[in-house]
VOGU-3710 file (C-alpha; in Angstrom, 3 decimals, decimal comma):
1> xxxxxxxxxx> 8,036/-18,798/-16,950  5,040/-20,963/-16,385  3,074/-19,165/-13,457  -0,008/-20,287/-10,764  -1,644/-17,169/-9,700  -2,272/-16,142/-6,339  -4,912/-13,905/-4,639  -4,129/-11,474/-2,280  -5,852/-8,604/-2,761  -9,963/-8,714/-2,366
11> xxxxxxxxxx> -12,470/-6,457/-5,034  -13,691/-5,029/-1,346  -10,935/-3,481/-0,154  -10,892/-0,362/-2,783  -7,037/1,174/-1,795  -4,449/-1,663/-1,788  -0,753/-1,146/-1,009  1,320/-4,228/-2,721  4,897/-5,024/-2,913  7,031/-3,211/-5,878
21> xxxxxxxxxx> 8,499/-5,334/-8,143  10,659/-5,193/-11,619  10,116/-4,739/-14,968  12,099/-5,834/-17,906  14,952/-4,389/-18,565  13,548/-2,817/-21,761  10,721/-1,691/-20,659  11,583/-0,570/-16,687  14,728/-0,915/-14,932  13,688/-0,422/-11,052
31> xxxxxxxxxx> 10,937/-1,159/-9,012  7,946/1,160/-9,396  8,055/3,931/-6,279  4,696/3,338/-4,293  2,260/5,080/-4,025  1,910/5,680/-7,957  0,601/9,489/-8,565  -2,934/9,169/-9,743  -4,145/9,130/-13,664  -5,267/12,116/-14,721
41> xxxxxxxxxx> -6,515/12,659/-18,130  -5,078/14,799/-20,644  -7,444/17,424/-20,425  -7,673/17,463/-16,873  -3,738/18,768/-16,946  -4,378/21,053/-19,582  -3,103/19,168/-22,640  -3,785/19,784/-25,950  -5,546/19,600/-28,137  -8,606/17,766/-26,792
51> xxxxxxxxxx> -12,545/18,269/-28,090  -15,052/19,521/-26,190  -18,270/18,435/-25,205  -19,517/20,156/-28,343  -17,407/18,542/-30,894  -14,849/21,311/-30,581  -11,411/21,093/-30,982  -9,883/22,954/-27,783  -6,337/24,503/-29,462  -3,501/26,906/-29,070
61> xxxxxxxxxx> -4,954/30,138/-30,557  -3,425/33,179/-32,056  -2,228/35,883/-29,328  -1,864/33,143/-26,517  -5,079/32,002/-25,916  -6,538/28,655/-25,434  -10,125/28,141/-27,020  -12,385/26,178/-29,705  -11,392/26,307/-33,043  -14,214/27,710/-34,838
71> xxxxxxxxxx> -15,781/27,000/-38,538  -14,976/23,089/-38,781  -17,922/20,489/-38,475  -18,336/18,133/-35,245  -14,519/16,800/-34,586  -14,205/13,228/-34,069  -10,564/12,599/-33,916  -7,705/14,698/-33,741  -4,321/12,561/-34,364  -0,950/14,427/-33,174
81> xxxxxxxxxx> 2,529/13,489/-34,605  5,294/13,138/-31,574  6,761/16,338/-32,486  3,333/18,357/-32,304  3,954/20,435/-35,017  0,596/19,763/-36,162  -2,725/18,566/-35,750  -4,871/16,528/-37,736  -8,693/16,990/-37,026  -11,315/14,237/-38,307
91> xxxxxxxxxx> -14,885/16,195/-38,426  -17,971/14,851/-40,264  -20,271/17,238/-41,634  -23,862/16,293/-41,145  -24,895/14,472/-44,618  -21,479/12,934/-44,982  -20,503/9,020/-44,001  -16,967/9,769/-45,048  -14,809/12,518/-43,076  -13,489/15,940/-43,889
101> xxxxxxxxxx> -9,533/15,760/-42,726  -8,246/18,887/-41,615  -5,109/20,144/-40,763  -3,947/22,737/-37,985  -0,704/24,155/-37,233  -0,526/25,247/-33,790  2,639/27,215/-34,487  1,014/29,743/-37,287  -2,315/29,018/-36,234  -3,471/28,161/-39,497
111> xxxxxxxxxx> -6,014/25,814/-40,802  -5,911/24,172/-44,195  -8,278/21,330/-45,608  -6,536/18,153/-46,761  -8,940/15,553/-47,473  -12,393/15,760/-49,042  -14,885/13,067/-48,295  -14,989/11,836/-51,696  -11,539/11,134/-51,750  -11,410/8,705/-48,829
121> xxxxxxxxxx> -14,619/7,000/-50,186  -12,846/6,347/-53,318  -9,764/4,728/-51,835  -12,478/1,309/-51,731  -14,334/-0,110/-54,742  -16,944/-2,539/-53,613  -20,748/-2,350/-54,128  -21,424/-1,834/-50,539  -19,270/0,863/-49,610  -21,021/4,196/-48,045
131> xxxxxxxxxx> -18,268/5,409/-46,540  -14,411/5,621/-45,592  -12,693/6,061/-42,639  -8,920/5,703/-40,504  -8,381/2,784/-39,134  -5,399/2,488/-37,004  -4,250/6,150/-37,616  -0,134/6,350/-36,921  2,215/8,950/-37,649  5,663/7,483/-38,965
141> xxxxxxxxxx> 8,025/8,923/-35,999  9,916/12,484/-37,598  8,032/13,024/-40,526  4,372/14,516/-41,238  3,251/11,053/-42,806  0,305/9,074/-41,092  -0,134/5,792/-41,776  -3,549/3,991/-41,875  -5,856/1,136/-43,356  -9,341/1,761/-44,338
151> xxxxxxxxxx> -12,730/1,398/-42,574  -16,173/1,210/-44,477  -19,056/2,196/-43,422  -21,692/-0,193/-45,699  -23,968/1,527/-47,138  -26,940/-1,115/-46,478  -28,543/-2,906/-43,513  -26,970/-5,827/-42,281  -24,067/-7,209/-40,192  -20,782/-5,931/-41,348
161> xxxxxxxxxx> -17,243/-5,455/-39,530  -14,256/-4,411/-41,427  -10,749/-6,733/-41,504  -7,413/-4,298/-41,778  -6,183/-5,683/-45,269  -4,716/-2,635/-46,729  -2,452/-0,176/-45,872  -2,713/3,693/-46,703  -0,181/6,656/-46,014  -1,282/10,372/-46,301
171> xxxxxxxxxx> 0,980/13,024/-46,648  -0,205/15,835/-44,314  1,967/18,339/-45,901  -0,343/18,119/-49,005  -2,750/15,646/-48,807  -1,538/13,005/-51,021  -2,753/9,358/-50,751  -0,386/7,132/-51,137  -1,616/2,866/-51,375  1,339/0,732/-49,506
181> xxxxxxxxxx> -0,706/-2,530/-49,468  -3,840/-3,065/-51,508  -7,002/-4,308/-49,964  -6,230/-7,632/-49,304  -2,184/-7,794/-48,633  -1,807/-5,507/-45,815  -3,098/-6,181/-42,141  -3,491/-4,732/-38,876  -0,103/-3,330/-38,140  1,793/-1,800/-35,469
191> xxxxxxxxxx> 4,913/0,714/-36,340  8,330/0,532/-34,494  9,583/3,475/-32,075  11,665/5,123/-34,728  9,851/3,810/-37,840  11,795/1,555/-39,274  9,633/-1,229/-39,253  5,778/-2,260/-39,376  4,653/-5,439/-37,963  1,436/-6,720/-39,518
201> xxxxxxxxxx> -0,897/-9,223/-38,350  -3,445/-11,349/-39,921  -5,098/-14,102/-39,131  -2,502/-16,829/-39,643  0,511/-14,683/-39,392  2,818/-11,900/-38,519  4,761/-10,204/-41,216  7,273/-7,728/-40,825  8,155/-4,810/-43,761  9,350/-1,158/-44,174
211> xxxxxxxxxx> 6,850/1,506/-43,803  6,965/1,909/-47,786  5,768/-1,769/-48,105  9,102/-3,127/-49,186  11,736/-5,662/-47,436  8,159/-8,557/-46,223  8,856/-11,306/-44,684  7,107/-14,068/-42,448  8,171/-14,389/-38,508  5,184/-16,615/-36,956
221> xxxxxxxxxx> 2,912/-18,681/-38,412  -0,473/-19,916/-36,385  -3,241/-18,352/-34,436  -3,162/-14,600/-34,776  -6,266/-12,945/-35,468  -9,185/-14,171/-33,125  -12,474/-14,258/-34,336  -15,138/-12,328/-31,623  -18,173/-12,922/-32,960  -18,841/-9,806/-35,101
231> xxxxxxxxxx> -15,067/-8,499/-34,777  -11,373/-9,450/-34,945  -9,182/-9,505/-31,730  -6,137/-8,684/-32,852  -2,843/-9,438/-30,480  -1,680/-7,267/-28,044  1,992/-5,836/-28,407  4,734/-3,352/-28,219  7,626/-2,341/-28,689  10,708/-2,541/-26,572
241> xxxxxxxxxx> 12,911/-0,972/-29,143  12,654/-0,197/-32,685  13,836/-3,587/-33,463  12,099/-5,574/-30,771  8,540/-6,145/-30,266  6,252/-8,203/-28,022  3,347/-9,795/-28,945  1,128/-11,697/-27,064  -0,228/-14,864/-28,651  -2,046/-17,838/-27,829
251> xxxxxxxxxx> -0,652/-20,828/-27,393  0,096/-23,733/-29,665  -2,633/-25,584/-28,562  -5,002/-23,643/-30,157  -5,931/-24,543/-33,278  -9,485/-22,704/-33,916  -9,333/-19,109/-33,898  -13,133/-18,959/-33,706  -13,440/-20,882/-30,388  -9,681/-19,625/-29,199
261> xxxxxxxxxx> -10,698/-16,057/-27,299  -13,504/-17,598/-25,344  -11,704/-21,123/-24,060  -10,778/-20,234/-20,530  -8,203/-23,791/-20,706  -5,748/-22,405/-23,009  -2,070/-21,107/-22,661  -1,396/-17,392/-23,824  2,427/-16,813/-24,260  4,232/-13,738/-24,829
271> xxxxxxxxxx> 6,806/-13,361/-27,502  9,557/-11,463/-28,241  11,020/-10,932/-31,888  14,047/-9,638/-32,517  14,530/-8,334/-35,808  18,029/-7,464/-35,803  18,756/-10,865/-35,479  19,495/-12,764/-39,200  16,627/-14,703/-38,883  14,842/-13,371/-37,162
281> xxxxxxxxxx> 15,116/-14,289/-33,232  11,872/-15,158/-31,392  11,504/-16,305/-27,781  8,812/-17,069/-25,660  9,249/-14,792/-22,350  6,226/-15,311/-20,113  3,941/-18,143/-20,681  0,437/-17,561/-18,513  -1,502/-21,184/-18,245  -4,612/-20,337/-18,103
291> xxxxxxxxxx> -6,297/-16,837/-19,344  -9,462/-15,698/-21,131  -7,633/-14,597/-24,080  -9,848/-12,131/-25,073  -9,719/-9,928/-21,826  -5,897/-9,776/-21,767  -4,144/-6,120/-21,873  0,136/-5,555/-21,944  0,990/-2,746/-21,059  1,818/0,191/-23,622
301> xxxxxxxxxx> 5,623/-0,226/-22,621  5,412/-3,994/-22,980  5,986/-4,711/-19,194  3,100/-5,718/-17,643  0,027/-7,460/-18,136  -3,527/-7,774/-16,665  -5,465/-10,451/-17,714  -8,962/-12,194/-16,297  -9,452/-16,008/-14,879  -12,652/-17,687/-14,483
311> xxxxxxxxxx> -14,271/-19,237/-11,258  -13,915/-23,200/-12,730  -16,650/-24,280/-9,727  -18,734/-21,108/-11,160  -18,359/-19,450/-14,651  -20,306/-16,362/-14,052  -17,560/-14,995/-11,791  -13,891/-13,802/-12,450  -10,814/-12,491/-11,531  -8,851/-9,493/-12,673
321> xxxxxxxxxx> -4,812/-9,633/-12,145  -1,361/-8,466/-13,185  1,819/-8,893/-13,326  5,370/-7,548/-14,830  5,973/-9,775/-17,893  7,886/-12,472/-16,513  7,393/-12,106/-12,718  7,027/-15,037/-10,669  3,484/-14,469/-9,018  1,157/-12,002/-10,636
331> xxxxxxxxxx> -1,310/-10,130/-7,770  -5,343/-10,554/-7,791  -6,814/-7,433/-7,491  -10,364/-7,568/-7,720  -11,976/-11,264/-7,874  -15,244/-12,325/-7,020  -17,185/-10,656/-9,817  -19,793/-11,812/-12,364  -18,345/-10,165/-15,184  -15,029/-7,968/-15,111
341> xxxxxxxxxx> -12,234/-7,043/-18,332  -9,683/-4,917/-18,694  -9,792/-2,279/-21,077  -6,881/-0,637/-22,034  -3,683/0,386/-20,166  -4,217/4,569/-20,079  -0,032/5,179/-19,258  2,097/2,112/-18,530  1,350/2,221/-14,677  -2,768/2,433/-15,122
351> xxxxxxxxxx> -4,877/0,375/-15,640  -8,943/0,986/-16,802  -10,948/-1,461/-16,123  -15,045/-2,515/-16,148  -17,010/-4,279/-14,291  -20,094/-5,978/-14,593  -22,875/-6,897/-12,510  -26,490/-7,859/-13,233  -28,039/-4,283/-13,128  -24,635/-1,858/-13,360
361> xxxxxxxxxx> -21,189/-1,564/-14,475  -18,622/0,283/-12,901  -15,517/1,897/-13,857  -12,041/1,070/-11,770  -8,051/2,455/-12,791  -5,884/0,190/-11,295  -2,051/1,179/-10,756  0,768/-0,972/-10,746  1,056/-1,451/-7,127  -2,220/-2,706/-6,579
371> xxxxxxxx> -4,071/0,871/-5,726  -7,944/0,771/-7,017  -9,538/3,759/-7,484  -13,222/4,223/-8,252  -13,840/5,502/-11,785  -17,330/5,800/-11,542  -20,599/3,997/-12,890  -23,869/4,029/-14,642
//
């Protein structure tokens, strides 16, 4: 439903207690229970694996301890399937612009190389390329199979940011590459809770296939990809089951996707497309008027979203506010500031979120009832 925000929640008062309210069905089916416990990250509660301030993976060892895994280069990345059964470190040795992949099994305790540098740099051809990296790095759910596109690092000076136009899966059983999409037929994509589908965007599209790269077809057509000045904003989505998703898209009155993330005027909508449905269903479920496109976040279960509004008297100050997809009146909770986005939603109840002021920026998590708590600054 079409929506006019209201503020009433101030950026100075820093604990806020708000009404609950309810999420979709799909994604929530009660009210949230105030007071939300606070975020707390991984490592704080002991999860793992996590890397150190070293570059160390931190990881179940042989004999029940807990420690750094020893011998590997500086760790980057470590990607975990949802079973756990294994752990895939990204470490970059020193004179290397491609990574080493490694994999560790937490269960035997056992570390075996997959991936060479050279390999990765080989999966692109062109002149410039100087190295290879994941993009988008997703484990198909129940199997051992991780799904990516490629990143390249150019090997020259110059301005340079990579479009998702392929589509890669690596076998982390033995290492084998496998191409789904070549460079130029794939997209940025987003796998389904039980992998049975990917949804890719580009910038005029959404596609849906299998996670082999068979069974494409179109679903939208229009403004998908949103140029950024040296990047690509790509849509924000999820899934509400595996043959659901939501996307969040602008609306049809934007027709330049170079000017489209910055134009405080324009309608975002969020979609849902049903692919069960034969064709495949699509309808519009929240429709926010007026957004900077750019700045808005749904939540990782699809049922929320924060988003930021300009001052129209004064341009250089904004407000930050959410709502459950589809609620009638989303809250304001902070407003008044010269330059504030959302970042990313850490669980589906917290927010993080930055702020920006002439000589600082500070760090907030916001909760879903409206709490505000100080995540520090610099």
């Amino acid at each position: 439903m079409n929506r006019v925000s209201k503020v009433i929640v101030s950026a100075a008062v820093l604990a806020v207690s708000v009404a609950g309210f309810a999420l979709p069905a799909a994604a929530q089916d009660t009210t949230p229970a105030c007071p939300i416990e606070p975020y707390a990250a991984p490592e704080a509660l002991g999860a793992l694996p996590y890397i150190d301030d070293e570059g160390r993976a931190v990881v179940p060892l042989e004999g029940g301890e807990v420690g750094p895994l020893e011998g590997l280069p500086p760790v980057q990345d470590i990607h975990v399937p949802p079973n756990g059964e294994l752990f895939l470190m990204v470490a970059y040795q020193p004179e290397d612009t491609s990574p080493t992949l490694y994999r560790y099994d937490p269960q035997d305790f056992t570390l075996q190389t997959l991936v060479e540098p050279d390999a990765l740099t080989a999966l692109r051809t062109e002149d410039f390329v100087g190295g290879v990296s994941l993009g988008n790095p997703t484990f198909i759910p129940s199997t051992e199979t991780l799904l990516f596109h490629t990143v390249v690092t150019p090997n020259g000076e110059g301005i340079y940011f990579e479009i998702p136009l392929d589509l890669w899966a690596l076998d982390t059983t033995t290492g084998e590459l496998t191409e789904i999409f070549p460079y130029g037929e794939g997209g940025e994509f987003s796998l389904s809770r039980l992998g049975s589908h990917l949804a890719l965007f580009n910038f005029d599209s959404i596609r849906t296939a299998a996670p082999d790269g068979s069974d494409v077809q179109i679903i939208h057509e229009g403004v998908v990809g949103v140029g950024l000045g040296e990047s690509v904003m790509w849509p924000q989505s999820a899934w509400l089951t595996d043959d659901t998703f939501r996307v969040v898209l602008l609306g049809e009155s934007a027709a330049d996707s170079l000017q489209a993330a910055f134009d405080p005027t324009l309608s975002v909508e969020v979609v849902d497309f049903d692919l069960s449905a034969d064709p495949v269903e699509r309808k519009v479920v929240d429709t926010i008027e007026s957004s900077l496109y750019y700045t808005t976040r749904l939540s990782t279960d699809g049922g929320a979203l924060a988003w930021r509004v300009v001052d129209a008297a004064d341009n250089t100050h904004s407000s930050l506010l959410i709502s459950p997809v589809g609620g009638d009146t989303p809250i304001t909770v902070l407003e008044d500031i010269e330059s504030f986005s959302p970042i990313n939603w850490l669980t589906p109840s917290h927010l993080l979120v930055q702020g920006s002021t002439h000589d600082s920026i500070t760090y907030y998590v916001v909760d879903l009832c409206g709490k505000i708590t100080f995540g520090g600054r610099r």
